[in-house]
C-alpha positions in Angstrom: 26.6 -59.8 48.0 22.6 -60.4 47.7 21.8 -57.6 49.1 24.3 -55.0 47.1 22.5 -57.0 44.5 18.7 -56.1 45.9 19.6 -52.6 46.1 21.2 -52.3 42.7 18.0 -53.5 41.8 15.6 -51.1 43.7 17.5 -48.3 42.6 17.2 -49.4 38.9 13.3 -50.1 39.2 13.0 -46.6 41.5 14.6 -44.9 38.6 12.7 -46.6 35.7 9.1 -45.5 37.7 10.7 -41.9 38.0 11.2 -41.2 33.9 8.0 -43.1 33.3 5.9 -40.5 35.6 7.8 -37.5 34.0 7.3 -38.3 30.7 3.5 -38.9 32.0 3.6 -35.6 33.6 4.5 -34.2 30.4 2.7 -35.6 27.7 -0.3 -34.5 30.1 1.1 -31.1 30.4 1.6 -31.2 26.6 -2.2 -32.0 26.5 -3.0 -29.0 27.8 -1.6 -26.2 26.2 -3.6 -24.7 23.6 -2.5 -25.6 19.7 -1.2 -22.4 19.0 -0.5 -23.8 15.2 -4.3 -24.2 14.7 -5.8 -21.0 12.8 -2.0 -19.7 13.1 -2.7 -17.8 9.6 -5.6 -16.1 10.1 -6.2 -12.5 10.2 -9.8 -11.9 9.9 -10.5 -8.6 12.3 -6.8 -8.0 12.6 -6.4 -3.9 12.1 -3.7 -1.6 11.4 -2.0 1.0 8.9 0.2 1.3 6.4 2.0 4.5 4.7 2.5 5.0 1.5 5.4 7.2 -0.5 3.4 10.2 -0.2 2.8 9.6 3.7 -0.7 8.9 2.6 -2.0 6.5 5.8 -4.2 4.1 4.9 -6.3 1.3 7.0 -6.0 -2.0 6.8 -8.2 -5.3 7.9 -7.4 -9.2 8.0 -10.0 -11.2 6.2 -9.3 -14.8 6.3 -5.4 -15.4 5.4 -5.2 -12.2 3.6 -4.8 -8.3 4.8 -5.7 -5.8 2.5 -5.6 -1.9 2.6 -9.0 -0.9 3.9 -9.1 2.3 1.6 -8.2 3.1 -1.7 -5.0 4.3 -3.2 -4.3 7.5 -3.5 -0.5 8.3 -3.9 0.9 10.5 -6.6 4.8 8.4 -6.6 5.7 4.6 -7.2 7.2 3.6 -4.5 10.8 4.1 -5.7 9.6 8.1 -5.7 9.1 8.5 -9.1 6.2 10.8 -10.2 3.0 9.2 -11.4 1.8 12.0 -14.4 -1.6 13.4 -13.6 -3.6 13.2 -16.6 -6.5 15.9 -16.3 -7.5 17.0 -19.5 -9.1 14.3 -21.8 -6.4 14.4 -24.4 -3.5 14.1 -21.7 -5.3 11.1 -20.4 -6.2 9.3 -23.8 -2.3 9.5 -24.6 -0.6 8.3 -21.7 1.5 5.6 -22.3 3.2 5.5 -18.3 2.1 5.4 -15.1 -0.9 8.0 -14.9 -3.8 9.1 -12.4 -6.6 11.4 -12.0 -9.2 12.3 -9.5 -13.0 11.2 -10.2 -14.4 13.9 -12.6 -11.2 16.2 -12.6 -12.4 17.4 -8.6 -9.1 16.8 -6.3 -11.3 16.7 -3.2 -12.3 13.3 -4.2 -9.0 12.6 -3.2 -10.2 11.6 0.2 -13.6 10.3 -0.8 -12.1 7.4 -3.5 -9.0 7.8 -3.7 -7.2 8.0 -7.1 -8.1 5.8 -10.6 -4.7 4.7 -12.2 -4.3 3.5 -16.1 -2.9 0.1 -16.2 0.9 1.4 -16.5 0.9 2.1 -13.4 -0.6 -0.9 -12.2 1.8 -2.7 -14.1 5.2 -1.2 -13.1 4.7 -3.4 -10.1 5.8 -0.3 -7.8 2.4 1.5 -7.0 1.9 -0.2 -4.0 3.9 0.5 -0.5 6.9 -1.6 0.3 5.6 -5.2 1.5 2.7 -4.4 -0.3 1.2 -5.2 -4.0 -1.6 -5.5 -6.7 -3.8 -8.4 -6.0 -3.8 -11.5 -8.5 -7.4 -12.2 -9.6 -6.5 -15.6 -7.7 -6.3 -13.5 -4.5 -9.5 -11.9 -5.2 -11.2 -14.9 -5.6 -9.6 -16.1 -2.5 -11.5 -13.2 -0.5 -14.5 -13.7 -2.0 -14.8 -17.9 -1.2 -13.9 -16.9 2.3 -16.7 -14.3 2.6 -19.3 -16.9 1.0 -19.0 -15.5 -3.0 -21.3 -13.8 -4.8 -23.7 -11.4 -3.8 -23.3 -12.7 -0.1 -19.3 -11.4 -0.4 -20.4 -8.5 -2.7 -22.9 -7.3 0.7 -19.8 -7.9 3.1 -17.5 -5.7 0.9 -19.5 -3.1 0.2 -19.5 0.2 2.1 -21.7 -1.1 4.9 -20.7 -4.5 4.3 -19.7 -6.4 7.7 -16.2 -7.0 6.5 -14.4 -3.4 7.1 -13.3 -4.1 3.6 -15.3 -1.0 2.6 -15.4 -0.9 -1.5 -15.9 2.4 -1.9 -18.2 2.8 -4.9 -15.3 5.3 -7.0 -16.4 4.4 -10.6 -13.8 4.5 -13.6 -12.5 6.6 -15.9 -13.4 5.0 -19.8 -14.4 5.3 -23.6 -13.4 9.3 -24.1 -11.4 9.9 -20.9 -15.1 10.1 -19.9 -16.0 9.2 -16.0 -18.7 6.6 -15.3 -20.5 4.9 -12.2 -19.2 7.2 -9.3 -21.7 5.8 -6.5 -22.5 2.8 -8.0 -19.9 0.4 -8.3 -16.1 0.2 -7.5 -14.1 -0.9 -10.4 -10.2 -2.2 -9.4 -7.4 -3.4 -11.0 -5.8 -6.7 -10.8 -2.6 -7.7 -11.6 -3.7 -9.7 -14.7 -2.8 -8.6 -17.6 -5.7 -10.5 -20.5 -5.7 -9.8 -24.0 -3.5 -7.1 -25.9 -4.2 -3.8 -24.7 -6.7 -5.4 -21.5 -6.0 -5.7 -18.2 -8.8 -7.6 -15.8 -10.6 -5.8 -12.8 -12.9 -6.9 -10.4 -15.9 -4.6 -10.3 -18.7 -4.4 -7.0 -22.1 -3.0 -7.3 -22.8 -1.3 -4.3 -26.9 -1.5 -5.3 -26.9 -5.1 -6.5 -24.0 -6.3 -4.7 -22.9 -8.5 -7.5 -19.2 -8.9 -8.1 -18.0 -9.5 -11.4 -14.8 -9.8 -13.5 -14.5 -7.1 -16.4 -11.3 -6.7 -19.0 -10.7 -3.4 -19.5 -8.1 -1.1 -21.7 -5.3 -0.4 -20.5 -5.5 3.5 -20.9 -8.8 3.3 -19.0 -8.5 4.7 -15.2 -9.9 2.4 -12.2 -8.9 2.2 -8.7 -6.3 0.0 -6.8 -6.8 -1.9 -3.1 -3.5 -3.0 -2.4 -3.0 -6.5 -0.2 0.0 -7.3 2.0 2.7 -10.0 1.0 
């Protein structure tokens, strides 16, 4: 009887020592796999494509959390198909009251060289962008410029031959008298924020000072659109 007893007992410590050396095995295990959750959101060098309705490929690059298109816009359809009006002359411009678009200084071959400038209708029908895709908030801008260090530090890492691939092609805006301004200089995009009756914010780089700034603009004025993923 003592000794079924003693073995009972051997085999119930013998047990006990084996969980207690696998859970040890494990938790050390555990301690060395990497932390996959750690930096699990960012993107920052991350490249790829997107198409838009037109079939118009465009680059893309991760910066921080966010990945914007790495080019700007150019399509001539929302994304639902329907036709964006091209509004060369001044006059067809200045009365546009939907979705409209232009090439800098009326020249179609700066298609590929800035991509389109957009009135604010467009920008505001909330389909200009590819599926999965949209206008940046002024919040999201903001969010890329903290990451890249703000001010005229971000403003020389989005620039052209910034660091960032971001590339802010310098494609002026379209303004006062259907008139085009600052081709070379600065890149003037639209936000999603819509400011005072009849303005819309955009945020504006100067590719010679590098300083970014926020400007309201009208609505009817043409600027161009970066589109970031959701």
């Amino acid at each position: 009887m003592k000794i079924k007893i003693w073995l009972n007992a051997i085999i119930v410590i013998s047990l006990f020592g084996f969980i207690s050396c696998e859970k040890t095995d494990k938790l050390k295990l555990a301690e060395n796999l990497p932390d996959v959750s750690v930096n699990a959101d960012d993107h920052s060098g991350e490249k790829g494509t997107v198409t838009d309705i037109d079939g118009n490929i465009y680059k893309t690059i991760g910066i921080g959390s966010q990945i914007w298109m790495a080019e700007n816009l150019r399509t001539t359809h929302l994304n639902d198909s329907a036709e964006i009006i091209y509004g060369q002359c001044p006059r067809c411009w200045a009365y546009l009251t939907t979705p409209g678009y232009c090439w800098y200084d009326n020249f179609v071959a700066n298609e590929n060289v800035f991509g389109a400038l957009y009135n604010w209708y467009t920008v505001s029908s909330m389909r200009i962008c590819p599926t999965g895709w949209h206008v940046p908030s002024s919040d999201e801008w903001d969010k890329l410029e903290s990451y890249l260090g703000s001010g005229i530090l971000a403003g020389s890492k989005l620039i052209e031959s910034g660091n960032s691939e971001f590339e802010a092609l310098s494609g002026g805006y379209r303004g006062e008298l259907a008139m085009y301004y600052n081709s070379g200089q600065t890149g003037n995009f639209w936000t999603s924020l819509s400011v005072l009756p009849g303005k819309a914010l955009t945020r504006v780089i100067d590719s010679k000072s590098m300083e970014i700034k926020s400007e309201s603009i009208p609505v009817g004025w043409g600027a161009s659109v970066r589109c970031i993923k959701n």
